[in-house]
VOBA-1610 file (N, C-alpha, C; in pm, whole numbers, padded with zeros to 5 digits, always signed):
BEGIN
Unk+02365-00577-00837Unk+02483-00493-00859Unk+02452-00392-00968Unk+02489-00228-01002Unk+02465-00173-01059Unk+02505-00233-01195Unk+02424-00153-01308Unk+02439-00255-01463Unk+02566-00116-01491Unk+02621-00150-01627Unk+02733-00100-01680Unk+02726+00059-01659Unk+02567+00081-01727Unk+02560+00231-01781Unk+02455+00270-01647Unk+02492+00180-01551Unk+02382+00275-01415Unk+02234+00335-01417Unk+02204+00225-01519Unk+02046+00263-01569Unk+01944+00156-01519Unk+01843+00209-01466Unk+01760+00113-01385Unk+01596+00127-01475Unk+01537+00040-01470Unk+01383+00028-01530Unk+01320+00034-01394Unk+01243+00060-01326Unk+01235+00015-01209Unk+01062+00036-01240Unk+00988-00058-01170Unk+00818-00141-01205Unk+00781-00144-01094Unk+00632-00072-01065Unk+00550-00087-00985Unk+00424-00147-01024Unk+00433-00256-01014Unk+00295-00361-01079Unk+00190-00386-00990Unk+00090-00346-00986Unk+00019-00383-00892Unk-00112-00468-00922Unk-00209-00468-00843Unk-00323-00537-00901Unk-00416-00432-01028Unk-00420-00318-00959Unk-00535-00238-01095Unk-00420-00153-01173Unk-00294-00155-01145Unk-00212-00024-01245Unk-00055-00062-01260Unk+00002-00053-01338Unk+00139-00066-01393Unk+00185+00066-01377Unk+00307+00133-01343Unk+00388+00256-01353Unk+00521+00166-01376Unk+00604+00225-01455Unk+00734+00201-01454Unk+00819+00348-01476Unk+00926+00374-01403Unk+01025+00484-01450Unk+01195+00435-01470Unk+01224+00547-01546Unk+01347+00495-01592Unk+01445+00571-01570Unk+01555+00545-01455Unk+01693+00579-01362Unk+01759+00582-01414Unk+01821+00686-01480Unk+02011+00657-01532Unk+02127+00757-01429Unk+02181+00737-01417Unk+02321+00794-01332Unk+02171+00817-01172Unk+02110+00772-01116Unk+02054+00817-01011Unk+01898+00940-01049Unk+01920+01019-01173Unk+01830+01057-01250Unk+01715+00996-01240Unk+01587+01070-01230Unk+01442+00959-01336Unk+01404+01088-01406Unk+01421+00993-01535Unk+01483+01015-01704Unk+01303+01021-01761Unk+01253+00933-01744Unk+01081+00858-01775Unk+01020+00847-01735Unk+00870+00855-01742Unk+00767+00767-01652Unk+00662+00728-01735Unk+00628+00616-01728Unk+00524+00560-01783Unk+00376+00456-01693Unk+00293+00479-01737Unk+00184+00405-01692Unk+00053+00327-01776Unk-00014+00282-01715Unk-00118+00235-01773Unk-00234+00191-01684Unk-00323+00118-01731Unk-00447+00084-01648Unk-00440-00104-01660Unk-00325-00129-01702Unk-00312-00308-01718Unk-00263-00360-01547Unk-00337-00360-01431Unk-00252-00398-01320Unk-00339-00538-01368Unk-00269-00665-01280Unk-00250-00797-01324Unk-00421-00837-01345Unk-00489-00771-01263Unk-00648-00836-01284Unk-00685-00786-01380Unk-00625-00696-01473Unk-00719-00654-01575Unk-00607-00641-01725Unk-00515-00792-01698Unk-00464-00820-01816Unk-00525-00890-01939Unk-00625-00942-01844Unk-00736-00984-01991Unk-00692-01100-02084Unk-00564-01229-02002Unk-00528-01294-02058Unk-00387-01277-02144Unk-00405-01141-02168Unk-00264-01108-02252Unk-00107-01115-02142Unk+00005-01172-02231Unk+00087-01204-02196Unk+00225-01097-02114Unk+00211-01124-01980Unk+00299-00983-01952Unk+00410-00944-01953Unk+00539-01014-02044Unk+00570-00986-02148Unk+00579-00842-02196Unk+00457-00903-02306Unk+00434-00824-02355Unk+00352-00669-02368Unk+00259-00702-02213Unk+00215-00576-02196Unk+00350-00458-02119Unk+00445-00521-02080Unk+00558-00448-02019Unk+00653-00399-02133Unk+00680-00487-02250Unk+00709-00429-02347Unk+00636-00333-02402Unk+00537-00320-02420Unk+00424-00213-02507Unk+00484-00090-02405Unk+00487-00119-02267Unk+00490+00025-02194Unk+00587+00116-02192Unk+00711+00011-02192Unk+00834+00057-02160Unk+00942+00010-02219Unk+00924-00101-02333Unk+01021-00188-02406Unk+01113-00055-02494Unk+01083+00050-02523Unk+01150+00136-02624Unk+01312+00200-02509Unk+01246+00180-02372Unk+01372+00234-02287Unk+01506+00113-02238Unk+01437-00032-02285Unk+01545-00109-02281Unk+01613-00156-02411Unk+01566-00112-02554Unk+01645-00073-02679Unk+01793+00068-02644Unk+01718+00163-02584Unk+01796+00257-02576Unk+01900+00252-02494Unk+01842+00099-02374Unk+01926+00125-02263Unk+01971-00034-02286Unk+02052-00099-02351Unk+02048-00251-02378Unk+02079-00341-02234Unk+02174-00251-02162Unk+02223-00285-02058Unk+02182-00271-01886Unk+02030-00202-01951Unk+01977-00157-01810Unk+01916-00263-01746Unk+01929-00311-01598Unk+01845-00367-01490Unk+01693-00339-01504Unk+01635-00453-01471Unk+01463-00433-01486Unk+01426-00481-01287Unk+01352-00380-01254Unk+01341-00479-01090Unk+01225-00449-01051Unk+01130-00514-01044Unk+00970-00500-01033Unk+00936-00514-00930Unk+00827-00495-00854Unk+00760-00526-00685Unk+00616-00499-00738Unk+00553-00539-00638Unk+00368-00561-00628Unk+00372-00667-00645Unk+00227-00666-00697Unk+00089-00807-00731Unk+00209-00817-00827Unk+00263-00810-00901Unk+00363-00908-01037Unk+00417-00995-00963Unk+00492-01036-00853Unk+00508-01115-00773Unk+00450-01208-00725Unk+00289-01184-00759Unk+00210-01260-00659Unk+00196-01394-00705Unk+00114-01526-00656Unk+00086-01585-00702Unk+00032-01609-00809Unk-00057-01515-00850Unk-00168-01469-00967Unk-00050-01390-01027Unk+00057-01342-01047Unk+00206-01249-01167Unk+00282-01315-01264Unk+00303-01278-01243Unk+00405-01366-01360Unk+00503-01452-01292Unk+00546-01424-01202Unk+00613-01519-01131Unk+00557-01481-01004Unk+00584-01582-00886Unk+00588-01591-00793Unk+00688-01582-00683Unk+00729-01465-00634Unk+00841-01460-00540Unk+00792-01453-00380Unk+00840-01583-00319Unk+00831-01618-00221Unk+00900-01517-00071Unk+00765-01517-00003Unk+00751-01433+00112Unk+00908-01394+00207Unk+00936-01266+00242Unk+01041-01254+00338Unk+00974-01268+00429Unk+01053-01356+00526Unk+00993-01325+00657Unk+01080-01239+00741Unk+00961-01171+00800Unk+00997-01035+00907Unk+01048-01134+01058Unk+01201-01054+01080Unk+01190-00902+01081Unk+01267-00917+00933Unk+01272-00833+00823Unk+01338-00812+00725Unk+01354-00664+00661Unk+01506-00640+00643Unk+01544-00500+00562Unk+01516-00525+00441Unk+01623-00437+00373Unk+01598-00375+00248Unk+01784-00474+00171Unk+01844-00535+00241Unk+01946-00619+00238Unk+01905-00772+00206Unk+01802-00766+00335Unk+01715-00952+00327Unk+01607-00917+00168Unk+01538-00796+00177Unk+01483-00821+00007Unk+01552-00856-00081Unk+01658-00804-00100Unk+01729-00773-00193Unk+01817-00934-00211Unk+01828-00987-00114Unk+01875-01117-00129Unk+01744-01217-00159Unk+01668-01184-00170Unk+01544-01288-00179Unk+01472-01269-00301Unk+01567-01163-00416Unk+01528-01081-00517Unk+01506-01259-00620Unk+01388-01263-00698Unk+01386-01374-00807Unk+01430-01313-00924Unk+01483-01426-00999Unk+01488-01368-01186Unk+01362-01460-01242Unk+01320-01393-01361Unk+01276-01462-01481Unk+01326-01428-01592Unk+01311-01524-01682Unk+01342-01517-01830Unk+01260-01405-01883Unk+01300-01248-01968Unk+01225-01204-02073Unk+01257-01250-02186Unk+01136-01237-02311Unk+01195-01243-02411Unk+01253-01089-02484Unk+01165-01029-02443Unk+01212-00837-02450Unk+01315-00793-02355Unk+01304-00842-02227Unk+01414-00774-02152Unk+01524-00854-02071Unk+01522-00935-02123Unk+01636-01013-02115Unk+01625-01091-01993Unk+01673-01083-01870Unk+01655-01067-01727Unk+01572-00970-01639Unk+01495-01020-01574Unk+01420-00935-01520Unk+01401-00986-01340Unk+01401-00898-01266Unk+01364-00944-01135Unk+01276-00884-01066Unk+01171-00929-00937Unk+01108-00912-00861Unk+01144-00938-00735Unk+01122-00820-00664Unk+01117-00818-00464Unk+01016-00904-00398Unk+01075-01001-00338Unk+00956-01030-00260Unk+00882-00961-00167Unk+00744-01016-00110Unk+00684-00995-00044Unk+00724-01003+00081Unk+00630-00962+00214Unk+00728-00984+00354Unk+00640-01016+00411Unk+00606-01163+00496Unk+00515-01238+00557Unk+00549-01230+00758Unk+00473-01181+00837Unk+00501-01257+00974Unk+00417-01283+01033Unk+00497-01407+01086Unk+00372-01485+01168Unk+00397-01444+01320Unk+00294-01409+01381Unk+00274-01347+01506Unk+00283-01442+01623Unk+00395-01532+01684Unk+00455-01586+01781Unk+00320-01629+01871Unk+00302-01502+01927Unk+00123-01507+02004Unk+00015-01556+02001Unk-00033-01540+01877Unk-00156-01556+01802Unk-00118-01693+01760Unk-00011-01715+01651Unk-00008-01822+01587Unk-00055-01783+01381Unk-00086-01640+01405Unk-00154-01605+01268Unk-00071-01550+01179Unk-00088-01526+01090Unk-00035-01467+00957Unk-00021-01353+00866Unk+00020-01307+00858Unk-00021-01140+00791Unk+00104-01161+00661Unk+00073-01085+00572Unk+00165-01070+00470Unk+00128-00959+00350Unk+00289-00854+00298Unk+00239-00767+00254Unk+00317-00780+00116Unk+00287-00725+00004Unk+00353-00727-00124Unk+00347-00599-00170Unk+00493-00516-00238Unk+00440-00413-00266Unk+00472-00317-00178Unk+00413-00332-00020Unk+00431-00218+00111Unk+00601-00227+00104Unk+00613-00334+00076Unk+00789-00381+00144Unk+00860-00275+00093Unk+00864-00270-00002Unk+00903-00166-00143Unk+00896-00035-00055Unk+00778+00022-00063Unk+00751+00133+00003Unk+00834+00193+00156Unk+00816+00084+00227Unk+00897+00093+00372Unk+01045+00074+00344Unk+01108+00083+00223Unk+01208+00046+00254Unk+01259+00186+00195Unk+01220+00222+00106Unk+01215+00406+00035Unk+01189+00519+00185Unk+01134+00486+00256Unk+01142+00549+00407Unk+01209+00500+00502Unk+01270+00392+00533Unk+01380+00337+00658Unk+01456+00450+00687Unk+01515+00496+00603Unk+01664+00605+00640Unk+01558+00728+00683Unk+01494+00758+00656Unk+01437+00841+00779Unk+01334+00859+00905Unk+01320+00737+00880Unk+01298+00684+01047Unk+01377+00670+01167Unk+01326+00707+01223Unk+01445+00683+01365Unk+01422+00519+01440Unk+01616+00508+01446Unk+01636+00373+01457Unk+01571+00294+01602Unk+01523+00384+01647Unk+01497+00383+01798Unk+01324+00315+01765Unk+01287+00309+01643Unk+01201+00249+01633Unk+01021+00323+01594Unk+00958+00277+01503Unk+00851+00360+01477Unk+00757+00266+01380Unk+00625+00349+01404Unk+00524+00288+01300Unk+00485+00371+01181Unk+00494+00289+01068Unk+00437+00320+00949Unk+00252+00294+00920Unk+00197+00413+00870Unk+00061+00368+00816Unk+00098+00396+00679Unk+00051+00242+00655Unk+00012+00281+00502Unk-00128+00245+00469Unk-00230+00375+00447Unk-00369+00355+00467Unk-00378+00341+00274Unk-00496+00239+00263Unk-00527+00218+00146Unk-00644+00118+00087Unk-00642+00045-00009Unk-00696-00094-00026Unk-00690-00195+00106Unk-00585-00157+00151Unk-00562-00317+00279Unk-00429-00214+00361Unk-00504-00175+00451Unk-00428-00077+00525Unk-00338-00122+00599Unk-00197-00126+00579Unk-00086-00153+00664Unk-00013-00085+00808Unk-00031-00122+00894Unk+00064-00065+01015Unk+00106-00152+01048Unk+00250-00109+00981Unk+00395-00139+01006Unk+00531-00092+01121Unk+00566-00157+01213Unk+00650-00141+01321Unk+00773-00175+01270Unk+00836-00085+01256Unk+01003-00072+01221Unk+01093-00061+01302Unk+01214-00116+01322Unk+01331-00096+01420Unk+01455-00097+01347Unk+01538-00040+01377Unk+01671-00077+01367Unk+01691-00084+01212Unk+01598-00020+01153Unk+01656-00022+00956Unk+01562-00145+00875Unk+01438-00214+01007Unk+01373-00312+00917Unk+01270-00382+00981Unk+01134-00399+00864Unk+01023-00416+00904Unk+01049-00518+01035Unk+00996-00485+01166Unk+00953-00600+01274Unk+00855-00664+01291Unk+00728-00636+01234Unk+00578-00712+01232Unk+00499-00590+01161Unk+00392-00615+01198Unk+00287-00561+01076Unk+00141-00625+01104Unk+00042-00503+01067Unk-00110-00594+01061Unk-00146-00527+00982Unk-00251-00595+00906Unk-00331-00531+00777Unk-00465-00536+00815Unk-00545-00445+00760Unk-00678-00373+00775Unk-00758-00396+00663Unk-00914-00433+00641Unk-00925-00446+00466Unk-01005-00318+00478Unk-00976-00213+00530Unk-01040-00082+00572Unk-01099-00027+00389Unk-01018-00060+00284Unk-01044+00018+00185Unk-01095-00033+00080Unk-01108-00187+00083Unk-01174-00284+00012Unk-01353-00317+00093Unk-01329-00302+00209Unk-01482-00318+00250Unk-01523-00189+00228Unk-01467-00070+00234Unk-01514+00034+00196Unk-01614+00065+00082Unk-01526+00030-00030Unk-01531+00016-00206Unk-01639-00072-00234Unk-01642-00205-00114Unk-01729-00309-00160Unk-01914-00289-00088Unk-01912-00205+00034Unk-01999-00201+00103Unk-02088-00044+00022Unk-02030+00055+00007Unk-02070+00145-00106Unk-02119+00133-00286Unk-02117-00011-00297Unk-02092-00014-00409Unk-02277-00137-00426Unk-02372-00079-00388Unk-02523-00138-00445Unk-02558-00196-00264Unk-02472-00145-00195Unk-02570-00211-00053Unk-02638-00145+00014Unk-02655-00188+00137Unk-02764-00102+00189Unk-02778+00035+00236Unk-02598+00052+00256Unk-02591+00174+00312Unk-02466+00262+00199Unk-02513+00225+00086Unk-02419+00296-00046Unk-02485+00389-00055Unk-02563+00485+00006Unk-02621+00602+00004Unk-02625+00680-00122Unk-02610+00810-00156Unk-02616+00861-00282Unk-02537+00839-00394Unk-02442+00815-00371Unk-02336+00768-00420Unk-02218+00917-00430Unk-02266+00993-00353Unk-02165+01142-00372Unk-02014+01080-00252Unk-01911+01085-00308Unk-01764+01038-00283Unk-01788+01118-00094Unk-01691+01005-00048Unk-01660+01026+00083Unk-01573+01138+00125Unk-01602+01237+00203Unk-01534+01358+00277Unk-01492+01383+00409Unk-01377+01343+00415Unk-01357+01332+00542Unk-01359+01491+00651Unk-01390+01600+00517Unk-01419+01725+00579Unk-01545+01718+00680Unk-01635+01608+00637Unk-01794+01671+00649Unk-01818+01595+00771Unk-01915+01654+00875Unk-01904+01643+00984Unk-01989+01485+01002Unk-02056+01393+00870Unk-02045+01271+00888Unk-01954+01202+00910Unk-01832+01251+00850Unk-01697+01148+00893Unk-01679+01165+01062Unk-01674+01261+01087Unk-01680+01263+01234Unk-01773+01201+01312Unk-01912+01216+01255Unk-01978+01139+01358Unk-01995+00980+01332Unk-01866+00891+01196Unk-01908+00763+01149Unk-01744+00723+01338Unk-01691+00859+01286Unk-01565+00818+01396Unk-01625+00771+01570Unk-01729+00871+01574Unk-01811+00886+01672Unk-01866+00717+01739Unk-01891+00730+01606Unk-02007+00569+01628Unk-01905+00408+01658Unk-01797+00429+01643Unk-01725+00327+01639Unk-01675+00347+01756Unk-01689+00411+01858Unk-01678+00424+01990Unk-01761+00382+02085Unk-01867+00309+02026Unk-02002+00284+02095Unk-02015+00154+02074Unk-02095+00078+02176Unk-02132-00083+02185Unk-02158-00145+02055Unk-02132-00215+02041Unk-02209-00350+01918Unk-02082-00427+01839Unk-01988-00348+01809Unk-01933-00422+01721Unk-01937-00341+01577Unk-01838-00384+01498Unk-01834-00304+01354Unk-01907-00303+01283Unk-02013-00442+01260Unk-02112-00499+01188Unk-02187-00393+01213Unk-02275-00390+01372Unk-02373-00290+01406Unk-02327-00141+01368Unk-02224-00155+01371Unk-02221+00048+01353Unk-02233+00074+01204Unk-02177-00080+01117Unk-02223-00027+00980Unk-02394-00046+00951Unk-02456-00089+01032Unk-02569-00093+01069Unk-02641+00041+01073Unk-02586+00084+01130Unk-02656+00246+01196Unk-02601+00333+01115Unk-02506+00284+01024Unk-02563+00437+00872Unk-02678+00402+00817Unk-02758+00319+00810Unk-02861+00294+00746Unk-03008+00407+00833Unk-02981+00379+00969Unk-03063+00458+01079Unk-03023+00627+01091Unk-02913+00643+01084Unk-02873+00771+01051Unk-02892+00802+00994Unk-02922+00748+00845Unk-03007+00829+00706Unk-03170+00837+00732Unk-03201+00730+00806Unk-03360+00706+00780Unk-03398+00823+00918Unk-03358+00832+00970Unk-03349+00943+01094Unk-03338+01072+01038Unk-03286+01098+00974Unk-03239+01240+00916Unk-03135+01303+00968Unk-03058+01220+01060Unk-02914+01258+01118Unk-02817+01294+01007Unk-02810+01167+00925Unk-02695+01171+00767Unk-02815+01225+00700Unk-02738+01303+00590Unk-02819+01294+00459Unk-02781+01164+00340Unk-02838+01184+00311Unk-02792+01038+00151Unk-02680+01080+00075Unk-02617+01215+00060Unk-02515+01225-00006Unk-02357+01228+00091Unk-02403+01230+00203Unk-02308+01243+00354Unk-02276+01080+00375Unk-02323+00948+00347Unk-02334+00809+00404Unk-02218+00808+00394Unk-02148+00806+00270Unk-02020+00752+00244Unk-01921+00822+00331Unk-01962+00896+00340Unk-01853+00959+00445Unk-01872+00924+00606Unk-01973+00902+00623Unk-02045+00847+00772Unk-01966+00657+00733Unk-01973+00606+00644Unk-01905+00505+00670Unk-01754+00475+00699Unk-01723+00577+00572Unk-01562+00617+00579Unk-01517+00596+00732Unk-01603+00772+00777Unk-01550+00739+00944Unk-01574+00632+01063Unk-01671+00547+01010Unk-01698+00387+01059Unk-01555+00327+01062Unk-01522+00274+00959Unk-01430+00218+00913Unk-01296+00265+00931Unk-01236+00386+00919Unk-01110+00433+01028Unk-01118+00399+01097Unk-01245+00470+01149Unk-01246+00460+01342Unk-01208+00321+01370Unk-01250+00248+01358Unk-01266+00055+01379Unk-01090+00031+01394Unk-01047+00082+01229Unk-00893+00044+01264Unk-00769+00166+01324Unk-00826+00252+01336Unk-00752+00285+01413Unk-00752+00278+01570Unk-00854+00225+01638Unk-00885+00185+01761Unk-00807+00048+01739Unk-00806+00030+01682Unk-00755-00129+01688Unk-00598-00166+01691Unk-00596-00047+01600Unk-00416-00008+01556Unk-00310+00052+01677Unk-00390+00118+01751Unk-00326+00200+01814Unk-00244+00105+01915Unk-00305+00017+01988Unk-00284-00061+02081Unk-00141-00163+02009Unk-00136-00194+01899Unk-00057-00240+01835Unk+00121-00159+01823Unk+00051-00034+01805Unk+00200+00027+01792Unk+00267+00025+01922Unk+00219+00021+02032Unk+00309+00020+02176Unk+00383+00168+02169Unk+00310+00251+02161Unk+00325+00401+02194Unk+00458+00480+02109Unk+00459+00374+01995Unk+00610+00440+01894Unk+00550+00518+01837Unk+00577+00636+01762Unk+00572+00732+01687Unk+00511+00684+01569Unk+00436+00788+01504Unk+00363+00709+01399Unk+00365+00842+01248Unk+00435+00745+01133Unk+00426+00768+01044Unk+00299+00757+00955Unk+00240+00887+00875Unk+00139+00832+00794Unk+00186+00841+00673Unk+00196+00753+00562Unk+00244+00757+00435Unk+00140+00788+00346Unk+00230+00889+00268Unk+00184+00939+00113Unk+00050+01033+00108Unk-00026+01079+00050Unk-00129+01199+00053Unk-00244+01135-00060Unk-00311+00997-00062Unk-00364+01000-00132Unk-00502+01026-00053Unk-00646+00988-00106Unk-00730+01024-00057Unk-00771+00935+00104Unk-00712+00813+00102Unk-00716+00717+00198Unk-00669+00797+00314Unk-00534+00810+00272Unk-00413+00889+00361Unk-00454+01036+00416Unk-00573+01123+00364Unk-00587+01207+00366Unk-00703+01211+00487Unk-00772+01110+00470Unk-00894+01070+00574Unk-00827+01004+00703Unk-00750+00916+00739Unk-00687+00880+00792Unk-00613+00987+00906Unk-00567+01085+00779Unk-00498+01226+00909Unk-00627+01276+00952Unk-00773+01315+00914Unk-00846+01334+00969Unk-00884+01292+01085Unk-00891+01165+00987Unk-00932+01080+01209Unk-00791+01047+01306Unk-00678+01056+01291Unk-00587+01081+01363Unk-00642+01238+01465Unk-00642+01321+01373Unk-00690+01446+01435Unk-00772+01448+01514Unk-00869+01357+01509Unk-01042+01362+01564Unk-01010+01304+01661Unk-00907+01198+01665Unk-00876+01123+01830Unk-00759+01176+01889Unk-00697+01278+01827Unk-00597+01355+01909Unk-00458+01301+01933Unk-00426+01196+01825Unk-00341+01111+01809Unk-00178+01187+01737Unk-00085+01242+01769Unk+00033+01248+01702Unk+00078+01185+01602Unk+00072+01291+01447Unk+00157+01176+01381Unk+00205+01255+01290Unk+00310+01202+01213Unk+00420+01285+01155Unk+00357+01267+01030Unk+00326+01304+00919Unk+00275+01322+00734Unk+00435+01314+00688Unk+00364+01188+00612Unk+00485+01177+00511Unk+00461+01200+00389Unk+00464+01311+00293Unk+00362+01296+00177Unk+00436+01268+00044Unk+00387+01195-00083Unk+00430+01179-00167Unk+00423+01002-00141Unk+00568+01007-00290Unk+00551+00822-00281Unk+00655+00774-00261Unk+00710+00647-00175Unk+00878+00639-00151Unk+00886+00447-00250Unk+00779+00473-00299Unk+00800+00329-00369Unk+00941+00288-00485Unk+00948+00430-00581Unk+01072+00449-00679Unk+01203+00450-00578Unk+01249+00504-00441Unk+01303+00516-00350Unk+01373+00400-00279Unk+01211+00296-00251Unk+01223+00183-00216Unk+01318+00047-00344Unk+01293+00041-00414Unk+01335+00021-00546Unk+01511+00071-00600Unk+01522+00133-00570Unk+01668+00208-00562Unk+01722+00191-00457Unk+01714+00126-00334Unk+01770+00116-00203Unk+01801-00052-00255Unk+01680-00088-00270Unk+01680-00257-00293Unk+01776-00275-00414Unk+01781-00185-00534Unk+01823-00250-00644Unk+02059-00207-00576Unk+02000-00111-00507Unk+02181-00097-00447Unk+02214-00175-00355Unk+02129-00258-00295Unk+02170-00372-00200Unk+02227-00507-00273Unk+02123-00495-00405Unk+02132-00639-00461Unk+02259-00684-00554
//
């Protein structure tokens, strides 16, 4: 329920970064950040690293709401707020919202996460964090139903209906990325991935062809030793490996709904590339609807 003076703290905690901004009458008044996301608290108490960031706006604001989402939720956060299961709105978050005790901010709460298990399969998927995000975009989706990408660390495509997540699959498109570039065989020069350069196109290329994902990350290694890639082009020849893979994979998933791509970061930016390269329709959503998401949830709750 809104606090007295209609002032919100509202926390995006994630695994590598903290942002918090600060809402009064519908306003954002603040913004603050840092480089403390939960893996690189270093033991220190979070608490108190949330006070250091932002504790001076709940002196000013005694009466303001604190409502956090991400990795702070996670098992590894400060607390643990247990999974929504899909299909779930921005009503079912908001009822599944946890408190903890601050000693700085008095009351504080976190959104859960949104887990579904796939009827079919029998398997599991679950997202923390995205929920937030998809719920800052619902109202302009059409109710008739649509898919969200959220390309990133662990790439989400999300199927929405009727005002609320319906299922979902995740991709580790941006973590094998990070991890396979980073001293292996095919971490090439180390010059950053371009989804301009006509390696991304031909990594898109290659994931159209026999073997499997393994083998095609295989054949950036042959593409360099060939003189097809150059050594400063790999990363980008993998990049387009690695789209390609999930968006072949993705597509079949959405069942021909309309497809949202969220936000403009560099993930998101490669992503519309290879949308383009396979001739795929999709609407750019750019920016961030996470503060959005957060303000929908904190007016439900």
């Amino acid at each position: 329920m809104p606090t007295p003076d209609h002032t919100l703290i509202a926390v995006d905690w994630g695994s590598t970064n903290l942002r918090a901004r600060l809402v009064c009458d519908g306003q954002l008044v603040a913004t603050a950040s840092s480089a403390d996301g939960i893996r690189h608290r270093n033991g220190r108490d979070y608490d108190d690293i949330l006070a250091d960031l932002c504790g001076a706006w709940k002196e000013a604001h005694p009466e303001a709401r604190v409502l956090m989402s991400g990795m702070i939720g996670s098992r590894e956060g400060w607390q643990e707020a247990p999974y929504a299961p899909a299909p779930a709105g921005v009503a079912d978050l908001a009822a599944r919202l946890i408190r903890v005790t601050s000693r700085h901010f008095g009351r504080i709460e976190i959104v859960p996460g949104v887990r579904w298990d796939d009827p079919d399969t029998g398997l599991t998927d679950v997202m923390r964090g995205e929920e937030t995000q998809i719920a800052g975009l619902l109202p302009d989706l059409p109710s008739a139903g649509a898919v969200v990408c959220l390309p990133g660390t662990h790439s989400k495509w999300v199927l929405c209906h009727a005002g609320r997540i319906e299922r979902f699959r995740t991709w580790f498109t941006g973590e094998a990325f990070d991890l396979l570039t980073r001293g292996s065989l095919i971490a090439g020069s180390g010059a950053p991935a371009d989804p301009a350069c006509g390696a991304f196109a031909r990594g898109i290329d290659l994931s159209a062809t026999g073997g499997g994902l393994l083998h095609h990350l295989f054949l950036g290694r042959t593409e360099m030793l060939t003189g097809r890639v150059a050594p400063d082009d790999l990363r980008s020849l993998i990049s387009g490996v690695l789209i390609g893979h999930e968006i072949r994979e993705a597509v079949p998933f959405t069942g021909g709904l309309p497809i949202y791509l969220a936000g403009d970061s560099p993930a998101a930016v490669a992503t519309a590339s290879a949308l383009q390269i396979f001739a795929i329709p999709h609407h750019a959503v750019p920016g961030e609807s996470q503060l959005a998401g957060l303000l929908a949830i904190a007016g439900a709750g």
